[in-house]
MARBA-725687 format. One record per residue: x, y, z of N, C-alpha, C in turn; residue in one letter. Coordinates in Angstrom, 2 decimals, m for minus. Layout:
residues N
{n_c1->X | n_c2->Y | n_c3->Z | ca_c1->X | ca_c2->Y | ca_c3->Z | c_c1->X | c_c2->Y | c_c3->Z | type->A}
...
***
This chain:
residues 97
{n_c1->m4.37 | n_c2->39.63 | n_c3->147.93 | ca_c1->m5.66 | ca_c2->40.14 | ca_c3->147.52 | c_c1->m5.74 | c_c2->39.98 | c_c3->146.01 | type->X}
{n_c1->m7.10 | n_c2->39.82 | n_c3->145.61 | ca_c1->m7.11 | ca_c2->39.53 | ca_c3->144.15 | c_c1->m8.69 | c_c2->40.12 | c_c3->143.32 | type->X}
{n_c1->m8.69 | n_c2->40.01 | n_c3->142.25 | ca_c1->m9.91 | ca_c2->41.03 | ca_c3->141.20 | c_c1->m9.71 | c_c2->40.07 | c_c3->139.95 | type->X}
{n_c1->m10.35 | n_c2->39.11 | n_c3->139.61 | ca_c1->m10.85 | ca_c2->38.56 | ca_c3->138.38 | c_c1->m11.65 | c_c2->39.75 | c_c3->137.46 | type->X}
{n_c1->m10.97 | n_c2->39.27 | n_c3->136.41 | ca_c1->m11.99 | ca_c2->40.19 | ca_c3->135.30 | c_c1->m13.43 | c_c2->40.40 | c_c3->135.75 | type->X}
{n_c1->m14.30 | n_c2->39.39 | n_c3->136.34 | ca_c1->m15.65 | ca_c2->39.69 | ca_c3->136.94 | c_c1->m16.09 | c_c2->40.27 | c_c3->137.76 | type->X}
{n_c1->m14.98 | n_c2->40.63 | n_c3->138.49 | ca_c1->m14.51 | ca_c2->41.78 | ca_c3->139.81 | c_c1->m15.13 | c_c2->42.78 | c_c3->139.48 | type->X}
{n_c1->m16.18 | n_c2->43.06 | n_c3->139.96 | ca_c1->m16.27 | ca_c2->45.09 | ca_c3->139.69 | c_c1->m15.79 | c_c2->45.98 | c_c3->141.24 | type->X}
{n_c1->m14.84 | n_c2->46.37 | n_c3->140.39 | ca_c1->m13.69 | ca_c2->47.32 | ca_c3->141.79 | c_c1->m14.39 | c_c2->48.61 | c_c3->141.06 | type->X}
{n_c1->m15.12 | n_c2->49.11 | n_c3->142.36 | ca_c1->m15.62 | ca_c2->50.86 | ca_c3->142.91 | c_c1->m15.20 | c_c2->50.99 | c_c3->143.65 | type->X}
{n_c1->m14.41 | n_c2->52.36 | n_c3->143.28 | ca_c1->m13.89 | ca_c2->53.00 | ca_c3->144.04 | c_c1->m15.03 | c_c2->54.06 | c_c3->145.15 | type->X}
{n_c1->m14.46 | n_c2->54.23 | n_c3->146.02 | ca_c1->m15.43 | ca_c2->54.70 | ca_c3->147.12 | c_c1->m15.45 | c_c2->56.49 | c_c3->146.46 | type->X}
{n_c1->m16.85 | n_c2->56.91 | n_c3->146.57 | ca_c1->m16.73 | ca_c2->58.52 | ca_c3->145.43 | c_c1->m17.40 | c_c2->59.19 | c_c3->146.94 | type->X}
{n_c1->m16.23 | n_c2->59.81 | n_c3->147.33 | ca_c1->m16.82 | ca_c2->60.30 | ca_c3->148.50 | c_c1->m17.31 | c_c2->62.10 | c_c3->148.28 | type->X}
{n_c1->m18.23 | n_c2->62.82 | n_c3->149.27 | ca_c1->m19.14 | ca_c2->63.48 | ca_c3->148.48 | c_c1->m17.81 | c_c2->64.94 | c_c3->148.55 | type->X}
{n_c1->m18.65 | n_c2->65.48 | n_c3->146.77 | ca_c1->m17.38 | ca_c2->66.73 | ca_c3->146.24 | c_c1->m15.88 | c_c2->66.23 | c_c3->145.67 | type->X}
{n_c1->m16.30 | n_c2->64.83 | n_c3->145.52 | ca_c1->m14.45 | ca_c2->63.89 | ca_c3->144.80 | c_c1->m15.02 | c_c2->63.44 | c_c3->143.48 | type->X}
{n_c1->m14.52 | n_c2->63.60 | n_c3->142.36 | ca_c1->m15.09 | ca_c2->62.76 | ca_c3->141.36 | c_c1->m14.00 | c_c2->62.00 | c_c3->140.82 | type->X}
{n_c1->m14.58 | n_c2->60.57 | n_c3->140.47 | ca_c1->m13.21 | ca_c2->59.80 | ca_c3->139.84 | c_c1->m13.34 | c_c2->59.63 | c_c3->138.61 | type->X}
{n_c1->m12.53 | n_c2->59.46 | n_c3->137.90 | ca_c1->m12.43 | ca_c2->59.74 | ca_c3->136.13 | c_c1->m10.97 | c_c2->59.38 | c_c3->136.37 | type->X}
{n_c1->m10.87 | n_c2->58.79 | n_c3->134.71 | ca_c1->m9.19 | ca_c2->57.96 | ca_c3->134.66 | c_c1->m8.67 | c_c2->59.24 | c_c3->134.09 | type->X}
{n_c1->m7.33 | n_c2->58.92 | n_c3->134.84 | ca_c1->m6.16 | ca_c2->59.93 | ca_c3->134.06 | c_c1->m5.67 | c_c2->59.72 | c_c3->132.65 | type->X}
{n_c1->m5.95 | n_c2->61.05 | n_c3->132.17 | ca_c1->m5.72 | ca_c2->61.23 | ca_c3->130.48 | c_c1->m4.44 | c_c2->61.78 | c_c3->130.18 | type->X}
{n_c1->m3.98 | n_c2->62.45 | n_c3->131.29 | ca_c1->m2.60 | ca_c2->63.43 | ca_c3->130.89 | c_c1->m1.87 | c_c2->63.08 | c_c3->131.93 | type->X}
{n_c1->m0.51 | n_c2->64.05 | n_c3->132.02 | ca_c1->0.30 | ca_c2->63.80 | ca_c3->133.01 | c_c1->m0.16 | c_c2->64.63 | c_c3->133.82 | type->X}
{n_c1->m0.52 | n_c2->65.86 | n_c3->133.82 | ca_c1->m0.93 | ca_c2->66.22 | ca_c3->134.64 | c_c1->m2.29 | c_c2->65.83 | c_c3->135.94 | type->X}
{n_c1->m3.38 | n_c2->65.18 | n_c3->135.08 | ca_c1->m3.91 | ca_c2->63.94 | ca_c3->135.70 | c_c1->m3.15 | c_c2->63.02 | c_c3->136.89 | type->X}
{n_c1->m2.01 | n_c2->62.32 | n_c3->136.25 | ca_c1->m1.19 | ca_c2->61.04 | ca_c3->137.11 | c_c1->m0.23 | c_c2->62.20 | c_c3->137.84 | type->X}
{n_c1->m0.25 | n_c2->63.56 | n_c3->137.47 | ca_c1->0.97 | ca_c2->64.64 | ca_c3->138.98 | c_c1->m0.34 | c_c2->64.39 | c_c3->139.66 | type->X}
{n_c1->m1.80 | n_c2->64.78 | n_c3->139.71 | ca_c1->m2.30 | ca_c2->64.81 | ca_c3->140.86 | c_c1->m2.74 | c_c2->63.09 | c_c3->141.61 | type->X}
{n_c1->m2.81 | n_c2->62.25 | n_c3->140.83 | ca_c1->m3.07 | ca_c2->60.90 | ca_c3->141.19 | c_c1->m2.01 | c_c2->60.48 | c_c3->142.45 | type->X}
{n_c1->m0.66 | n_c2->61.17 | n_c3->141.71 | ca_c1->0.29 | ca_c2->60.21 | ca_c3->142.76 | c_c1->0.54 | c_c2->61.39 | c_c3->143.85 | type->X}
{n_c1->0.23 | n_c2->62.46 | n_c3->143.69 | ca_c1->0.06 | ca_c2->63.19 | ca_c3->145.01 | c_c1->m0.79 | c_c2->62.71 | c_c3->145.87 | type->X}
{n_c1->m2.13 | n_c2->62.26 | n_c3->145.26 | ca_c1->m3.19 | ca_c2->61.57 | ca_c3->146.29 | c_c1->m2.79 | c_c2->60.36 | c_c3->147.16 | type->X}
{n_c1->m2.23 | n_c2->59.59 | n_c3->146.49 | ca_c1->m1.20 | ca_c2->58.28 | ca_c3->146.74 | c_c1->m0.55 | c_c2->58.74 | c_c3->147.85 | type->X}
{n_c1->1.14 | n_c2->59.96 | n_c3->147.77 | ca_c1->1.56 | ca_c2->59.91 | ca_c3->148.71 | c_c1->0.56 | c_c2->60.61 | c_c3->149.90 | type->X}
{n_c1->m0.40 | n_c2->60.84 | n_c3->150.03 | ca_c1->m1.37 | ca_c2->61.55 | ca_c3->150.76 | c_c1->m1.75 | c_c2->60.33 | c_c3->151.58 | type->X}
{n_c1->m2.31 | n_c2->59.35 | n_c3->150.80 | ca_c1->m2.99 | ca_c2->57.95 | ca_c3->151.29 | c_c1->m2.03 | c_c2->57.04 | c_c3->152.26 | type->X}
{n_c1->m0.89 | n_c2->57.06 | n_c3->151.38 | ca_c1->m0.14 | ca_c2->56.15 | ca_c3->152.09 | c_c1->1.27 | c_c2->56.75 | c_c3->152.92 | type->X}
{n_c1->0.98 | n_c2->57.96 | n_c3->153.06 | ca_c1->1.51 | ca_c2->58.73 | ca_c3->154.10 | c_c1->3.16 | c_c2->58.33 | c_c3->154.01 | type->X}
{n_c1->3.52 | n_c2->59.05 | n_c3->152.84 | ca_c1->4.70 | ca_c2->58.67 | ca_c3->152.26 | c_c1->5.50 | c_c2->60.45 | c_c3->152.41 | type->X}
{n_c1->6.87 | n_c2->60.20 | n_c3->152.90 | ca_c1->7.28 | ca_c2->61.23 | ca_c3->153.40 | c_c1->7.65 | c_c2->62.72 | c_c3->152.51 | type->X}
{n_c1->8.14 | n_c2->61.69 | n_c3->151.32 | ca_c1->8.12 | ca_c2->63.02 | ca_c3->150.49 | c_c1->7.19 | c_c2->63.09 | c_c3->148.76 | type->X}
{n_c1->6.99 | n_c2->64.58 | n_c3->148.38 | ca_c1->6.04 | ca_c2->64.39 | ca_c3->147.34 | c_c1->6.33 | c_c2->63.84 | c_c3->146.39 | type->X}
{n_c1->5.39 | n_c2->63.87 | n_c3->145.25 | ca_c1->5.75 | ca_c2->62.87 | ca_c3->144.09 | c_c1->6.30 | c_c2->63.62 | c_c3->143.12 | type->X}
{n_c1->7.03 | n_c2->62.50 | n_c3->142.49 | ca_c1->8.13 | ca_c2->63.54 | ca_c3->141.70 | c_c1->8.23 | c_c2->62.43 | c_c3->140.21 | type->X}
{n_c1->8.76 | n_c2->62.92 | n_c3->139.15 | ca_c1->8.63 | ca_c2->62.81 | ca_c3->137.57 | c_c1->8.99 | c_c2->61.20 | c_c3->137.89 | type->X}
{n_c1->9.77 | n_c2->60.57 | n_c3->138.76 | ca_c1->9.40 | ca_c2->58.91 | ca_c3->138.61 | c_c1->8.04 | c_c2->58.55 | c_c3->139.28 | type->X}
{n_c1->7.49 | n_c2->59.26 | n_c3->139.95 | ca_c1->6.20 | ca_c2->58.40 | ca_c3->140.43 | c_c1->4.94 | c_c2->58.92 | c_c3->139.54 | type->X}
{n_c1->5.29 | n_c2->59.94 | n_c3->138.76 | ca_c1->4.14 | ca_c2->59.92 | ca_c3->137.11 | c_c1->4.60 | c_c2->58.99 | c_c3->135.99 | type->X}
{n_c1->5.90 | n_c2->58.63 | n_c3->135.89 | ca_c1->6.43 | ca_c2->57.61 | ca_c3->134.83 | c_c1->5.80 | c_c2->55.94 | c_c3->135.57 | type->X}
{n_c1->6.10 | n_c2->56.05 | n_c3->136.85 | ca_c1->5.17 | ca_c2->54.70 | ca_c3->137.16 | c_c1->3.88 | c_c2->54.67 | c_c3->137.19 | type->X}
{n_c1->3.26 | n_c2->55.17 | n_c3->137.20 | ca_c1->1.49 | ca_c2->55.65 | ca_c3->137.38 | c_c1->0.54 | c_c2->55.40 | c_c3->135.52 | type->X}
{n_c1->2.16 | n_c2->55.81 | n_c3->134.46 | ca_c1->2.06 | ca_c2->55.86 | ca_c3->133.60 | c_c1->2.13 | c_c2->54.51 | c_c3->132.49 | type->X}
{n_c1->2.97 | n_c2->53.42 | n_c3->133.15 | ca_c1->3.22 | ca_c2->52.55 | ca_c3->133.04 | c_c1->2.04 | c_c2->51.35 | c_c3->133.51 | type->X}
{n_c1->1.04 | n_c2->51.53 | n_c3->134.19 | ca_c1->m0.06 | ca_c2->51.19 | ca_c3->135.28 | c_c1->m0.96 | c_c2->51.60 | c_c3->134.65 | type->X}
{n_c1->m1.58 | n_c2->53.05 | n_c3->134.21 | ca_c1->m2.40 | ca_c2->53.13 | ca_c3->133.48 | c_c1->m3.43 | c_c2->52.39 | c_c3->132.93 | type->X}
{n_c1->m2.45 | n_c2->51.17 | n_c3->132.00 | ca_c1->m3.30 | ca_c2->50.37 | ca_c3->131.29 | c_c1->m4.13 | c_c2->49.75 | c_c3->132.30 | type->X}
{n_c1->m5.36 | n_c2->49.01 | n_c3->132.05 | ca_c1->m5.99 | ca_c2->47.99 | ca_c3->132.65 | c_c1->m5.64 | c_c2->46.31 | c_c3->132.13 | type->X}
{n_c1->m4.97 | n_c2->45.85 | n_c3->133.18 | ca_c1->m4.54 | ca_c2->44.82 | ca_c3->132.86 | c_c1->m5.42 | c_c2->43.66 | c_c3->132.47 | type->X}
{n_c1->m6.95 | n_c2->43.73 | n_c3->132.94 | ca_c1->m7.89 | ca_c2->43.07 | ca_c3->132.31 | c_c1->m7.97 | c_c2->42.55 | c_c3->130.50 | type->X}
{n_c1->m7.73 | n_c2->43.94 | n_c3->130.55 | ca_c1->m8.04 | ca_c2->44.26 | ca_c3->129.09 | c_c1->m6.94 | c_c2->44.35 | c_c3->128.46 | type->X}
{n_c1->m5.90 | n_c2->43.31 | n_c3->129.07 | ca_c1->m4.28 | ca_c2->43.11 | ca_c3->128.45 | c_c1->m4.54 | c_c2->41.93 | c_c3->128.01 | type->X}
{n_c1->m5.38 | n_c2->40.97 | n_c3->128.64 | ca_c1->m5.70 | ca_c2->39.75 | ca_c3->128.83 | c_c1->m5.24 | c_c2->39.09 | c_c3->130.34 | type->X}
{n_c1->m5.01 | n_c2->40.08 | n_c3->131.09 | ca_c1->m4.32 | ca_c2->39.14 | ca_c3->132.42 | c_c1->m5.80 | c_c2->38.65 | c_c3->132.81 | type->X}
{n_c1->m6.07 | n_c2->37.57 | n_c3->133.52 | ca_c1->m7.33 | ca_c2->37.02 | ca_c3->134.19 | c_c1->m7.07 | c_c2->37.35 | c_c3->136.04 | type->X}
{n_c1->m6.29 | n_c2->37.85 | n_c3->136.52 | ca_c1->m5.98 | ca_c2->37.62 | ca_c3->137.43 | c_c1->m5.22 | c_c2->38.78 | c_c3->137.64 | type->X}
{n_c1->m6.08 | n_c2->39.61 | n_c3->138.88 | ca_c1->m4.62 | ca_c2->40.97 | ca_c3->139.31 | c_c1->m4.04 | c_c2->40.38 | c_c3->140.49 | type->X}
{n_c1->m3.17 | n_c2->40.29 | n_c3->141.04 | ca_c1->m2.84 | ca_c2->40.13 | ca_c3->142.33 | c_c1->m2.34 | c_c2->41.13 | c_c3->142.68 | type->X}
{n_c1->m2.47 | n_c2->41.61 | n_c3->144.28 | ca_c1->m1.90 | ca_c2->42.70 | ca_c3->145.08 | c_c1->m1.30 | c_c2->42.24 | c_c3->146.31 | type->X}
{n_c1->m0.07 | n_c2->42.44 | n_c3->146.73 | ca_c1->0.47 | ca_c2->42.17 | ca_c3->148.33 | c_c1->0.00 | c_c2->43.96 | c_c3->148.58 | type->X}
{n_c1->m0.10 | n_c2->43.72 | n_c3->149.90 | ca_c1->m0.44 | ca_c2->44.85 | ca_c3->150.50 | c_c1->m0.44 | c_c2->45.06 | c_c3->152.05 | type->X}
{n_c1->0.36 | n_c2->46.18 | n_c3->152.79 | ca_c1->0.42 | ca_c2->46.03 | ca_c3->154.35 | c_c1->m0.70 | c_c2->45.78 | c_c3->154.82 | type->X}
{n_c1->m0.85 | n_c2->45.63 | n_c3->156.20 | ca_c1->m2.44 | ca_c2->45.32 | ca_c3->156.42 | c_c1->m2.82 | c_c2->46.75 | c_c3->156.75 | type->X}
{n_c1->m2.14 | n_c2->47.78 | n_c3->157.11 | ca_c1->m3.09 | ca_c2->49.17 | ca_c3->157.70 | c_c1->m3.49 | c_c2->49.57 | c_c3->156.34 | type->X}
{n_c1->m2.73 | n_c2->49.23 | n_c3->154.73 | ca_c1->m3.47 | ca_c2->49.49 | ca_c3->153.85 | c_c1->m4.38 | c_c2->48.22 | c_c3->152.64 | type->X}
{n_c1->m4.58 | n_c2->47.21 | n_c3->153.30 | ca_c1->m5.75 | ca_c2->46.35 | ca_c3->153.03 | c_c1->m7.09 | c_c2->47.19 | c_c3->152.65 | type->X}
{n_c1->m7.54 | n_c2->47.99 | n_c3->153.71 | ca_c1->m8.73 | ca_c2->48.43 | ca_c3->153.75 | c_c1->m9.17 | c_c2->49.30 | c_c3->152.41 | type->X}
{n_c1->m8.22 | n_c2->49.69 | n_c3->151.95 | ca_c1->m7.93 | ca_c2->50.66 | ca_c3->151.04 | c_c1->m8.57 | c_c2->49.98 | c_c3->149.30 | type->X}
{n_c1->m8.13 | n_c2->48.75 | n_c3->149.63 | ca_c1->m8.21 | ca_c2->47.65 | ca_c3->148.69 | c_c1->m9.44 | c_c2->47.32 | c_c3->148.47 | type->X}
{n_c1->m10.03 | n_c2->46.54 | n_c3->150.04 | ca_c1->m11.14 | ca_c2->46.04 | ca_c3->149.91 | c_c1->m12.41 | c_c2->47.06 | c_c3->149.45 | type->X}
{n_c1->m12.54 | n_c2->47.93 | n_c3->149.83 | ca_c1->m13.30 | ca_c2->49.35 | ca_c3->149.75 | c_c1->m13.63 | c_c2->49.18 | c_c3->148.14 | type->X}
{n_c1->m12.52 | n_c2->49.28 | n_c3->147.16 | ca_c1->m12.63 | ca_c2->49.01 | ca_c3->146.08 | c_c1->m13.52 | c_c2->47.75 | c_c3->145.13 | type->X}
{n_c1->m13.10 | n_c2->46.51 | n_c3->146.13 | ca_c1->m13.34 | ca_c2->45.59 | ca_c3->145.04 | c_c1->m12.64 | c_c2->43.85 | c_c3->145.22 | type->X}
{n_c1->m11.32 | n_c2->44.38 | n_c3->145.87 | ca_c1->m10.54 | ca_c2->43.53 | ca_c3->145.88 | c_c1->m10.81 | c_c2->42.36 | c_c3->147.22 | type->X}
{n_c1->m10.21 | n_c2->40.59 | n_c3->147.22 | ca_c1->m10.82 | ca_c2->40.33 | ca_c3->148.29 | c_c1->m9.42 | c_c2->39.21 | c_c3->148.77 | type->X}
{n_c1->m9.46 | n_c2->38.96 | n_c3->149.43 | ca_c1->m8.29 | ca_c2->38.52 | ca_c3->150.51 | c_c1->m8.35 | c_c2->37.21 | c_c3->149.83 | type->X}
{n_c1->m7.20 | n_c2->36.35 | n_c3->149.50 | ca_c1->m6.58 | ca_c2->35.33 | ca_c3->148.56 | c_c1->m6.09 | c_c2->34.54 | c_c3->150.03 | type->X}
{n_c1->m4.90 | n_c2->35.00 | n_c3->150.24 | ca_c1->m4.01 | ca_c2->34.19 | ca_c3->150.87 | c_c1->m3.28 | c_c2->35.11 | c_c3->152.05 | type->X}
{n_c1->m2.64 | n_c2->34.13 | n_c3->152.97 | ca_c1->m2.24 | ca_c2->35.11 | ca_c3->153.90 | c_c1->m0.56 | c_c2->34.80 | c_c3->153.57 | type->X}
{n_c1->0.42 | n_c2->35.83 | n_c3->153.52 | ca_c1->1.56 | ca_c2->35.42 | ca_c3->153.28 | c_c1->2.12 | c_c2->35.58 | c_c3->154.79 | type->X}
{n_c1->2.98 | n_c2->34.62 | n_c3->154.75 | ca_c1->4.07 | ca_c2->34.56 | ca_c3->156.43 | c_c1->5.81 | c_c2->34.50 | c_c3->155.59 | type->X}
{n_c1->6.21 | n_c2->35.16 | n_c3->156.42 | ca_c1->7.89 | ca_c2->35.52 | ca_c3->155.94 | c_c1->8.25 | c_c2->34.41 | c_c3->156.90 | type->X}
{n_c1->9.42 | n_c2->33.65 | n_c3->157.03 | ca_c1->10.22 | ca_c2->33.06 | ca_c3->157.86 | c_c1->11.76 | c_c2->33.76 | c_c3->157.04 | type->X}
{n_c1->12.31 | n_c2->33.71 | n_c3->158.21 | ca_c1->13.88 | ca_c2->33.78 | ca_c3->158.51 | c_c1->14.78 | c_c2->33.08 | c_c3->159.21 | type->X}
{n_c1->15.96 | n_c2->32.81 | n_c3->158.83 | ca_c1->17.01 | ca_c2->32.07 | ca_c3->159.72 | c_c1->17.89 | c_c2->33.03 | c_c3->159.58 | type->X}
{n_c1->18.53 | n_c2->33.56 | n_c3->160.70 | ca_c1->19.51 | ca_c2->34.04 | ca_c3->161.44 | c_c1->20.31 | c_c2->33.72 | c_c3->162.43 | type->X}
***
């Protein structure tokens, strides 16, 4: 999946949610709680998943990247597209065993 700088990714503002970027840490404690919420991750988020959130922050647009790319499972594709983002390529794994 992919978002060119010309990409406008909206996020879906569903009613009584407001989105606004995270300014503090306390901001990115509740961001990546939402995260493990979304992606139904077994345990809560803890001081490495605000140090990664923190690291991400930036907008890579405005780093100069032209190009975001995302791999992503497919039950959370939808999650993506909703936003902004739009299907590139399909990846296939092979193995020899």
């Amino acid at each position: 999946m992919t978002a060119a700088p010309a990409t406008r990714l909206t996020p879906r503002s569903p009613a009584g949610i407001s989105i606004g970027q995270a300014v503090s840490e306390a901001d990115l404690a509740e961001a990546a709680a939402v995260q493990h919420h979304a992606y139904q991750l077994p345990r809560p988020p803890g001081p490495h998943d605000i140090a990664r959130l923190t690291r991400l922050a930036r907008t890579a647009h405005s780093q100069g990247i032209s190009l975001v790319f995302l791999e992503a499972e497919p039950a959370e594709e939808q999650i993506y597209r909703r936003t902004g983002f739009t299907d590139a390529a399909t990846k296939i794994w092979a193995s020899i065993r």
